[in-house]
N, C-alpha and C positions, 0 to 999 in steps of 0.2 A: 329667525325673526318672524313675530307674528304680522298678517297685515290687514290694512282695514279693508272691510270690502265697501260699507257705506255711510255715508253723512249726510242726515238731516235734521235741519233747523227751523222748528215753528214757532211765531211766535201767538200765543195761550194767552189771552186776555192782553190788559194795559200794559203788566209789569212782569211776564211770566214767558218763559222760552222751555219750549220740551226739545231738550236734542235726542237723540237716537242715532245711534253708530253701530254698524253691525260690525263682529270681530271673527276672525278662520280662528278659535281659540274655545276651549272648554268655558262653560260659565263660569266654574269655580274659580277658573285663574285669573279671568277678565275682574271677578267680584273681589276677590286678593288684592290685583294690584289698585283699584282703583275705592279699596278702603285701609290697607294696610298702610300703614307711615310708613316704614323702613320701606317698602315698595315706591309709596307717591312720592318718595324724595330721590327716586332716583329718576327715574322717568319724567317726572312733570314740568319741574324747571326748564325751561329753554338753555339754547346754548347761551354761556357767560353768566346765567344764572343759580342761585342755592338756593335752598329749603331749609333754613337753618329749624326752624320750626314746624312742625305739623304733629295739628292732633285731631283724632278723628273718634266720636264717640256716636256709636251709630244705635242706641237705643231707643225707644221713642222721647222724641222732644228733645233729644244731642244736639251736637252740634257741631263744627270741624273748625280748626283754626288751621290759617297758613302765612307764615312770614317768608316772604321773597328778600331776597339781596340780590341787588347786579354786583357780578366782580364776583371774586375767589371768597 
């Protein structure tokens, strides 16, 4: 298991938050799981939650969808 080593949260003007999270993890794998759907549906949900949906279009000007369900 990979772990985090940091978390920080600022927040960039009125409506804007940069976070930064350092990871003990190759980039490529951090950038996989955290734009690949079949990856963010397994991981992202909390417990008791699903990701019945996600879609993630990372070209310029995409954009990413994500439906939560609590429950099975």
């Amino acid at each position: 298991m990979l772990s985090t080593r940091t978390l920080t949260v600022k927040s960039v003007g009125d409506r804007d938050l940069l976070i930064v999270r350092d990871f003990d993890a190759p980039r490529t794998l951090v950038f996989e799981a955290i734009t690949s759907p079949a990856l963010l549906q397994r991981w992202l949900p909390g417990p008791g939650w699903t990701m019945p949906v996600c879609e993630v279009d990372l070209k310029p000007g995409g954009s990413f969808r994500y439906v939560w369900r609590k429950g099975g």
